[in-house]
C-alpha positions in Angstrom: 146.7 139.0 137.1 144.7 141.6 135.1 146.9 141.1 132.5 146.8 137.2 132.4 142.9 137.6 132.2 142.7 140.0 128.6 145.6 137.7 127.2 143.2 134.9 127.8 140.0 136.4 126.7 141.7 137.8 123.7 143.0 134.0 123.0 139.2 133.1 123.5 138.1 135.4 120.6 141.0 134.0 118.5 140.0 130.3 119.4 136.2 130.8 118.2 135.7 132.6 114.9 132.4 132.6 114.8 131.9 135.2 117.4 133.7 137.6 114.9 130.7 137.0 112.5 132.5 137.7 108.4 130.2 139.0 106.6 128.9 137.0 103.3 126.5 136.9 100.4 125.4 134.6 98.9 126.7 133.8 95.4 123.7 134.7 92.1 123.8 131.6 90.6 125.3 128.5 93.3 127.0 125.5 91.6 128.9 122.6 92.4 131.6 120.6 90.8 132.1 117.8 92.1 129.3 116.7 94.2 129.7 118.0 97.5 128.3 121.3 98.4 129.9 123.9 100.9 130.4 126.8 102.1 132.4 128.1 99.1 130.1 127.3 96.7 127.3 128.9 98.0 129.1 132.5 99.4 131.0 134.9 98.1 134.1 136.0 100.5 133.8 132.5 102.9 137.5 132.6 103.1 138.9 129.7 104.5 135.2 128.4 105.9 134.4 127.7 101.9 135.9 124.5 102.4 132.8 123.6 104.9 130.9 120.7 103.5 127.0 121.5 104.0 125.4 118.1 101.9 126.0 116.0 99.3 124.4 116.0 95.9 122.9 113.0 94.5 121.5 114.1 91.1 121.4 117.3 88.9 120.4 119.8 92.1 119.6 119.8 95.3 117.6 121.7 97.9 118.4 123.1 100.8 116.5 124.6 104.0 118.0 128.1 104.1 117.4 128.9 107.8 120.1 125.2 108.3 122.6 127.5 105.4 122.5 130.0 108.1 122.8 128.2 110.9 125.8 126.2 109.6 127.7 129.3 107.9 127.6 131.1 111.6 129.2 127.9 113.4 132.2 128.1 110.7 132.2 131.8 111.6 130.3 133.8 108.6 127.3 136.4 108.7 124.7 135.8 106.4 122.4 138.1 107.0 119.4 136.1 104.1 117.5 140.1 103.6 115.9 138.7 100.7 113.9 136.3 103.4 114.9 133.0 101.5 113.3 129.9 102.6 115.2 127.4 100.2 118.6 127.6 98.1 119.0 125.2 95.0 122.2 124.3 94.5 123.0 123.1 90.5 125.7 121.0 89.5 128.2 122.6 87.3 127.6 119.8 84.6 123.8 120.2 84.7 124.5 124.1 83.5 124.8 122.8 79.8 126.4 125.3 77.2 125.4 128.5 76.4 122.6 127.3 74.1 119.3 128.9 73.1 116.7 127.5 75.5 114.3 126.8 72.9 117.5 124.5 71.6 117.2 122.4 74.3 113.8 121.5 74.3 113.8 120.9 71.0 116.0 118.1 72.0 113.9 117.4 74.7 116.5 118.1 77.5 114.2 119.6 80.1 114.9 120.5 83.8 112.2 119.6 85.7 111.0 119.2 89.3 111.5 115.3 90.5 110.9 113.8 93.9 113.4 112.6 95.4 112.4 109.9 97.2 108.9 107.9 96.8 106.1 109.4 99.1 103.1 107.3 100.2 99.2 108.8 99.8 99.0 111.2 102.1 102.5 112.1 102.9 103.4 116.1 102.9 106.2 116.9 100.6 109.1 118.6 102.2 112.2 120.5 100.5 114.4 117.7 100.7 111.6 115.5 98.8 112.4 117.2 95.5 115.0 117.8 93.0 115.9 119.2 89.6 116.5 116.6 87.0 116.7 116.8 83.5 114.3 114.4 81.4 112.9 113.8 78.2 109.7 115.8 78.6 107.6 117.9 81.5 104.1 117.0 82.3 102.2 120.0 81.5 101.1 121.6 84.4 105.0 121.0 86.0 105.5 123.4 88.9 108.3 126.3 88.1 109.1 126.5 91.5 109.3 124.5 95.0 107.3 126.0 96.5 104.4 125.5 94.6 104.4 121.7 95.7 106.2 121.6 99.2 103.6 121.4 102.2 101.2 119.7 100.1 100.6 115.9 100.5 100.5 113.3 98.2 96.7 112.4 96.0 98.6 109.2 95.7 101.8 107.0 95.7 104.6 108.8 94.2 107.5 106.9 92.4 111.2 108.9 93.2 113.0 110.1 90.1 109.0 110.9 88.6 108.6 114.2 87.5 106.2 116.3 89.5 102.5 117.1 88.2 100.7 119.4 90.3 97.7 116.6 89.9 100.2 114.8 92.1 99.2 117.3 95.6 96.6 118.7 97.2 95.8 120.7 100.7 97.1 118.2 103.6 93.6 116.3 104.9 92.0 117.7 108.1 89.2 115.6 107.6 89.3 111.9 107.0 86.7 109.3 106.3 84.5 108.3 108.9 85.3 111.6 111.1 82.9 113.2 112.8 82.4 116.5 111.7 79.8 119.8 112.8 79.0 121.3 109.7 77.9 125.0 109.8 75.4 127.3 107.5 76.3 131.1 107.6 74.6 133.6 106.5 74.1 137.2 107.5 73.3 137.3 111.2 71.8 133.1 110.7 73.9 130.0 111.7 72.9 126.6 112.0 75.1 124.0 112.7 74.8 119.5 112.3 77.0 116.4 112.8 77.7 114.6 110.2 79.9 111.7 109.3 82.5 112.4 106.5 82.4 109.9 103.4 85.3 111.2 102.5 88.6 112.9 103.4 89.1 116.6 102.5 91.9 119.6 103.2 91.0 123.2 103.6 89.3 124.3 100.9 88.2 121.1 98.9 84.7 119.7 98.8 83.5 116.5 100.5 80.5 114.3 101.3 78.8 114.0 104.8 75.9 112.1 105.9 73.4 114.0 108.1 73.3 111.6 111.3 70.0 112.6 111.9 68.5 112.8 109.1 71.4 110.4 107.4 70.9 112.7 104.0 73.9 113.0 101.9 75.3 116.5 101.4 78.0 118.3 100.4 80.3 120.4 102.2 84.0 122.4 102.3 86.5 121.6 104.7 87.5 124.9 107.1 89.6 122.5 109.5 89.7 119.7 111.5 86.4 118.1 112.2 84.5 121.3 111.1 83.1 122.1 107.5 80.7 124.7 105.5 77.5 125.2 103.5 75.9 127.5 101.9 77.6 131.2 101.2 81.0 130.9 103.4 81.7 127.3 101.6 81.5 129.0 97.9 84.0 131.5 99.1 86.2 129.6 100.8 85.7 127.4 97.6 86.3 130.2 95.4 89.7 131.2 97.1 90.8 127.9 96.8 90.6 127.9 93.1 92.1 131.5 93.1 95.3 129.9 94.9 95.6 126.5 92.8 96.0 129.0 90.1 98.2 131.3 91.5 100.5 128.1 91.6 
């Protein structure tokens, strides 16, 4: 009986190979041939799991959410251990690699890789990593993001067309205040704080700058956004103003 119970654990082990976790890495520059992306194309040492398709790739590059990589390489029984912490993985098809030419060569012939979305967003919407996508176009709008991350989690100042390349004029801070809120505004200062409702005039995220009306007074004033239904004058809105602008340009 003993017996019959290790040969069928040990059959168990053999049935799932996930549980023997293969170590992988992932692979320094990930490409695809023919449209597909898996396993294989993203690891180095997958084995037999490379043949796991993860998503399909509609135009130049897609994104994917690293944490879903993960998740999917352990069912098909690999070990990425992600040390470096990454959040996204862009996956380039082999065609969009070009030749081995200068880079200044190529935009001189106005081939450029640039961020696009890839689907239209309405005003408002937050972008998420499976909203963009490298593309190569004729030109980049001049303040172009260089990476992702620089756009996703923002929302959208306006409608946004897919294929468009992004402008980072196109986002801003998500709104926590929108027009006709109600909203206690607070002065700080030292050991003095005062605080008012107001109505907002205007919808704002953390950080931006927006117009409420004194309800008592019904005085128009400006303020900065610190969250939902709450915003700042005086001293604390400059530096909250101030940091904002330090982390736009950061971008």
């Amino acid at each position: 009986m003993k017996r019959l119970l290790i040969l069928a654990a040990a059959a168990a082990l053999l049935a799932h190979p996930a549980l023997a976790g293969q170590a992988v890495t992932l692979k320094a520059e990930t490409i695809d041939h023919d449209g597909i992306v898996t396993l294989g194309d993203l690891f180095d040492g997958a084995g037999a799991a490379g043949k796991t398709p993860l998503a399909a790739r509609p135009g130049a590059s897609v994104i994917l959410d690293a944490a879903a990589v993960q998740a999917a390489a352990r069912r098909a029984g690999l070990d990425w251990a992600n040390a470096e912490g990454l959040r996204k993985i862009v996956v380039r098809g082999a065609a969009s690699m070009g030749s081995a030419a200068p880079a200044s060569a190529v935009a001189a012939r106005g081939n450029v890789e640039v961020l696009t979305y890839a689907r239209s967003l309405s005003a408002g919407e937050v972008v998420r990593p499976e909203d963009l996508i490298w593309a190569r176009a004729a030109a980049a709008p001049n303040d172009a993001p260089r990476d992702a991350d620089a756009v996703i989690g923002l929302a959208a100042r306006r409608p946004l067309r897919a294929g468009a390349a992004v402008s980072s004029r196109d986002v801003s801070a998500p709104a926590v205040i929108k027009t006709g809120d109600m909203v206690t505004v607070v002065y700080r200062d030292g050991g003095i704080s005062l605080s008012l409702q107001a109505k907002a005039l205007g919808g704002a995220g953390i950080g931006e700058t927006l117009s409420v009306q004194n309800l008592s007074s019904k005085k128009t004033l400006q303020a900065v956004a610190t969250g939902p239904g709450e915003a700042a004058v005086g001293p604390a809105a400059e530096a909250l103003k101030a940091a904002a602008r330090q982390q736009y340009a950061l971008r």
